[in-house]
C-alpha positions in Angstrom: 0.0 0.0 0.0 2.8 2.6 0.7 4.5 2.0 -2.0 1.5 2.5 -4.3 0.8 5.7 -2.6 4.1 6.5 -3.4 4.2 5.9 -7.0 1.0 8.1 -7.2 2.5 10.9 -5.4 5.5 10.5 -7.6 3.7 10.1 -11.2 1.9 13.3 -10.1 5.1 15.4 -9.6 6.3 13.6 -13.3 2.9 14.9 -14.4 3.7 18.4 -13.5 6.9 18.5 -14.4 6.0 17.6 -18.4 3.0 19.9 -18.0 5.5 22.7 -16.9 8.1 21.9 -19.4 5.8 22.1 -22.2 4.2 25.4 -21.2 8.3 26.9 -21.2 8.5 25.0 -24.5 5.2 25.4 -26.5 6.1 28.5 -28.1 9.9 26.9 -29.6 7.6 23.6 -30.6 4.8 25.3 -32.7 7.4 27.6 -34.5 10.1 24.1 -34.8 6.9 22.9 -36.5 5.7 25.3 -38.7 9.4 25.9 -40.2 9.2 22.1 -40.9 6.0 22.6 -42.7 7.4 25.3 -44.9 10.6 22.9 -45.5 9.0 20.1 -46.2 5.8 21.3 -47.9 6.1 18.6 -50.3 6.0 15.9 -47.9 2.4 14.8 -47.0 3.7 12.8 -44.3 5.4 15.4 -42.4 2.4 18.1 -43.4 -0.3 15.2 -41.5 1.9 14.9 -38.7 2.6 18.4 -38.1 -0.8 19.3 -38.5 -1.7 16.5 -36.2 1.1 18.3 -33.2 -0.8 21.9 -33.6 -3.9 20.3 -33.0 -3.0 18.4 -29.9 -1.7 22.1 -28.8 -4.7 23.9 -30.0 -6.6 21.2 -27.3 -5.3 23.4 -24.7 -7.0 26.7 -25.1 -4.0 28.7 -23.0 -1.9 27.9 -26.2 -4.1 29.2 -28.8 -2.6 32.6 -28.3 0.7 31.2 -28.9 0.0 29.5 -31.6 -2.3 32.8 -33.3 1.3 34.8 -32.6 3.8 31.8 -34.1 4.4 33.4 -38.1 2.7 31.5 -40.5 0.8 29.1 -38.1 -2.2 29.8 -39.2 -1.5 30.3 -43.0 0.2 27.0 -43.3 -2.5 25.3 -41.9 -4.5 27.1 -44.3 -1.7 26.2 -47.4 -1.9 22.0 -46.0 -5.9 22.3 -46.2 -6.1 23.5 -49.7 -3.1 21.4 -51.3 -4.0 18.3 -49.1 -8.1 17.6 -49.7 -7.6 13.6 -49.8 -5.7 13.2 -46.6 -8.5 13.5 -44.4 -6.4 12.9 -41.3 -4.7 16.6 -42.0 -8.2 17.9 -42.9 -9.7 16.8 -39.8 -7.1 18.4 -37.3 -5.6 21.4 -39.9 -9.3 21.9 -39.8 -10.1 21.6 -36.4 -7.1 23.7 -35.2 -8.2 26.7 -37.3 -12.0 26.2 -36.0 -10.1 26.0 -32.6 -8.3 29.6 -32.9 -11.0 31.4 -34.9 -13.6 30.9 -31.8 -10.4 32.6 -29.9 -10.1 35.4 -31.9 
């Protein structure tokens, strides 16, 4: 039993930990990302994966303002909808990330 309660206690200070690391580092990962995009704009791979990392930050609405303030965020998700319309994975969270930060604008 202790050493359960311990584990808790300690997964909950990992927890915080990556929580806090990634609010430092959400700002360097959404710009990383969108220079990737605009690198590799011929890659639909990367372009459905990147797409798919903006969303998962776009879940958190304390990011959206980060993400509304990274250069060409926005327009790239834009550029991946219109050049990408079979790959419904990147429609589905390019889309949803821009539906995300227009309702925070």
């Amino acid at each position: 039993q202790i050493e359960r309660e311990l584990f808790q206690e300690l997964g909950e200070v990992g927890e915080t930990s990556e929580k806090e690391m990634l609010d430092a580092s959400v700002g360097q990962i959404a710009n990383l990302v969108v220079v990737a995009m605009k690198n590799f704009c011929s890659s639909e791979a990367i372009l459905n994966r990147a797409c798919l990392v903006l969303h998962n930050l776009s879940l958190n609405e304390d990011y959206h303002s980060v993400l509304l303030w990274t250069p060409n965020c926005y327009q790239m998700l834009e550029w991946c909808i219109g050049n990408y319309p079979h790959d419904h994975v990147l429609q589905q969270s390019a889309g949803g990330t821009i539906q995300r930060l227009n309702e925070t604008l």
